[in-house]
C-alpha positions in Angstrom: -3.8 -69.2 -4.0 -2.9 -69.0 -7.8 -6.1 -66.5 -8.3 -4.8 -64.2 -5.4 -1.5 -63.8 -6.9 -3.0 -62.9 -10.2 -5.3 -60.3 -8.7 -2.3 -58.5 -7.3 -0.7 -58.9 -10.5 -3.1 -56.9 -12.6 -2.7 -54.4 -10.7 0.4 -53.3 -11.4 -0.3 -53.4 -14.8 -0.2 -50.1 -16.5 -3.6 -50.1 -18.0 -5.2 -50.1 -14.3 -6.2 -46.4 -13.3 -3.4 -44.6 -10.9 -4.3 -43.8 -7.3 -5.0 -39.6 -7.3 -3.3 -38.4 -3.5 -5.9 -36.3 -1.7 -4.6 -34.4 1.3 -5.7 -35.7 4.5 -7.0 -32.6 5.5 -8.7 -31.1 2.0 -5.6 -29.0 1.5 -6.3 -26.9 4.8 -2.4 -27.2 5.4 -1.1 -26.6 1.9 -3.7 -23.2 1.7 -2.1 -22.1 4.8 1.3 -22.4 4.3 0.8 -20.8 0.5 -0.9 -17.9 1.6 1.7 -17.4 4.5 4.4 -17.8 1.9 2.4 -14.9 -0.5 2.2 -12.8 2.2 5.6 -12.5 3.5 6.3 -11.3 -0.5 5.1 -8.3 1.3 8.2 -7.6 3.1 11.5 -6.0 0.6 13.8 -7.6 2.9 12.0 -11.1 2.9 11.9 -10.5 -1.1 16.3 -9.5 -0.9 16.8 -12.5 1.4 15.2 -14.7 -1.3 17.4 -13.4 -4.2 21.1 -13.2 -2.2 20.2 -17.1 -1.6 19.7 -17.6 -5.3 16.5 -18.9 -5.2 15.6 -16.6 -7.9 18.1 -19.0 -10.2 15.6 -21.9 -9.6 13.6 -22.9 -12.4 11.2 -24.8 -10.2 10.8 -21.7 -7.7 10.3 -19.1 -10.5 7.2 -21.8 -12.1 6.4 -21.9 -8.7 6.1 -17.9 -8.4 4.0 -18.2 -11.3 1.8 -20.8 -10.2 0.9 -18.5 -6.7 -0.8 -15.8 -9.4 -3.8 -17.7 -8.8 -4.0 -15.7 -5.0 -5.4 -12.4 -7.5 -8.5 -14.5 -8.2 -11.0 -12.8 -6.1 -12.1 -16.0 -4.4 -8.7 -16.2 -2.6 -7.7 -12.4 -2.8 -10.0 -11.6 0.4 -8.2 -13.6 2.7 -4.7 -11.6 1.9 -4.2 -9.3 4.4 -1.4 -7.7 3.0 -1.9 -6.5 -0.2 1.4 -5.1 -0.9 2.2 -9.1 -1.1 0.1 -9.2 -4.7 2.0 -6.3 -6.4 5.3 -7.4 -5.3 4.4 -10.9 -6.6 3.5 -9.5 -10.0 6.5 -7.7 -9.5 8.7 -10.9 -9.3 7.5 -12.1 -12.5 9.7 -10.0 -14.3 13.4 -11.5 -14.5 15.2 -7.8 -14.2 13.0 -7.4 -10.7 14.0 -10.5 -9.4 18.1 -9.5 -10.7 17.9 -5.8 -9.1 16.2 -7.0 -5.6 19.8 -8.9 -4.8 21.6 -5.3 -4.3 20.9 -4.0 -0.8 20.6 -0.4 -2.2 17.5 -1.2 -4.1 16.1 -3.2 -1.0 16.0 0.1 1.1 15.1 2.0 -2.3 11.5 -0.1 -2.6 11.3 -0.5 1.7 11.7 3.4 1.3 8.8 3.6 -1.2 6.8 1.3 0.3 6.8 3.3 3.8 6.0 6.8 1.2 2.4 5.2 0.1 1.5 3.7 3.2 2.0 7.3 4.6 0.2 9.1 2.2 -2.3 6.2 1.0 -5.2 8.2 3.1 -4.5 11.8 1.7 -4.2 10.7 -1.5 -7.3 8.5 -1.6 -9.3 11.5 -0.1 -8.4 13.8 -2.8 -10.2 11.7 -5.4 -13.2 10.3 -2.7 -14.0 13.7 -0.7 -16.7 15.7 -2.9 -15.5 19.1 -4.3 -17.9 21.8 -4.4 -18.9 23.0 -7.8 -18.5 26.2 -9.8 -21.2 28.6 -9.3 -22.7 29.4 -12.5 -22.1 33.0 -13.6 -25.4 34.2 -14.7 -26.0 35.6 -18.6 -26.4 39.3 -19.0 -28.8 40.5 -21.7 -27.4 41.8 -24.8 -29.2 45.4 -23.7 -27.6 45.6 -20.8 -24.9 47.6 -19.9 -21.4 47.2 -18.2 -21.6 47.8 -14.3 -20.1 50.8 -13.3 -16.5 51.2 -12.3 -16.4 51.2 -8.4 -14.0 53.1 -7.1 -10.7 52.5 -5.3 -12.1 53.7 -1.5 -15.6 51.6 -2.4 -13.5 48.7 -3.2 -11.0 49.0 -0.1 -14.2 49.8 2.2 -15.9 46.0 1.3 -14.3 43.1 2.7 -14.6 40.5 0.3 -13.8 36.8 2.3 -12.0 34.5 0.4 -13.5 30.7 0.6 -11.6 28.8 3.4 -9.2 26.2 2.3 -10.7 22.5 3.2 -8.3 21.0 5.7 -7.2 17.5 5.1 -8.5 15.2 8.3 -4.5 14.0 8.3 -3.9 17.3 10.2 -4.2 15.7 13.5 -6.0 18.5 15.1 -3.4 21.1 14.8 -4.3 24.7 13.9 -3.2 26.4 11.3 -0.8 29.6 12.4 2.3 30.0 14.3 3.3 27.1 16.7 2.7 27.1 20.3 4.9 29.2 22.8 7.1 26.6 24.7 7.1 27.5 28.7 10.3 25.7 29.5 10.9 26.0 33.2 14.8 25.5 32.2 15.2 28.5 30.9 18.3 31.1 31.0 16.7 33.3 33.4 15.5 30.8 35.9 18.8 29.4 35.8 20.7 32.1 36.5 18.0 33.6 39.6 18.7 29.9 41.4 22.3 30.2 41.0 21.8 33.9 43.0 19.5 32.4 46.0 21.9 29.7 46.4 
């Protein structure tokens, strides 16, 4: 009995090694709930609601911003589906950010931007991806040579020269260049007024 007891005793002494906790389900839960909270750093309003509740004036939550910087590694950056989340959380870093996002006019100022790049993300990603044709080279005349003769105005109105054709951005939706449609509104004036007569 005596022996028990002092088996129980050394081990509360502090030399004896701590007990580590291991989540029950290998962190499953806590890797969820983190990348749902990243994620929703998406959202301006989400990001305003955070700083008019002063959570921005936490010590703890600010480490705690800091410590989520590990979601840019790019073993955990392909699960983000979102990746608007990753800027803004860089964004929140900075203590002035974090300040500014509690006035409602710079909410809708950085909603506002955000909805500008996600409209033109594609046309501006095209312009740098869609190959350009290159410059023809203009050939070398010989130092003998002579200067082409002057054409004249009638030659020059006489040949049609065709400009090259501007590359149309696939954001045009399938709309032709020129003037709009003709509307055929069966409202109009005159019908109105030729039912008004039969009647």
């Amino acid at each position: 009995m005596a022996s028990g007891q002092e088996i129980d005793d050394s081990s509360n002494t502090p030399s004896s090694p701590k007990k580590v906790y291991k989540d029950p389900d290998d962190g499953r839960q806590r890797f969820l709930l983190e990348l749902e909270f990243v994620q929703c750093l998406a959202n301006p309003t989400y990001i305003h609601y955070l700083a008019q509740n002063r959570y921005f004036e936490d010590e703890a939550f600010i480490g705690y911003l800091k410590y989520l910087q590990y979601w840019q590694r790019p073993e955990y950056i392909k699960f983000i589906m979102y990746p608007h989340c990753l800027y803004f959380l860089e964004l929140l870093q900075n203590a002035s950010f974090r300040t500014a996002m509690a006035h409602p006019a710079n909410k809708e100022l950085t909603h506002r931007q955000q909805f500008y790049f996600w409209k033109n993300y594609r046309n501006n990603r095209l312009k740098h991806i869609l190959p350009r044709p290159l410059p023809e080279p203009t050939p070398a005349l010989p130092s003998n040579a002579l200067p082409p003769p002057p054409t004249t105005t009638m030659a020059a109105s006489s040949v049609s020269v065709s400009a090259p054709s501007p590359v149309l951005s696939p954001m045009q939706y399938g709309v032709p260049p020129g003037p709009p449609l003709p509307k055929n509104d069966p409202r109009s004036g005159l019908d109105r007024r030729k039912r008004k007569k039969d009647g």
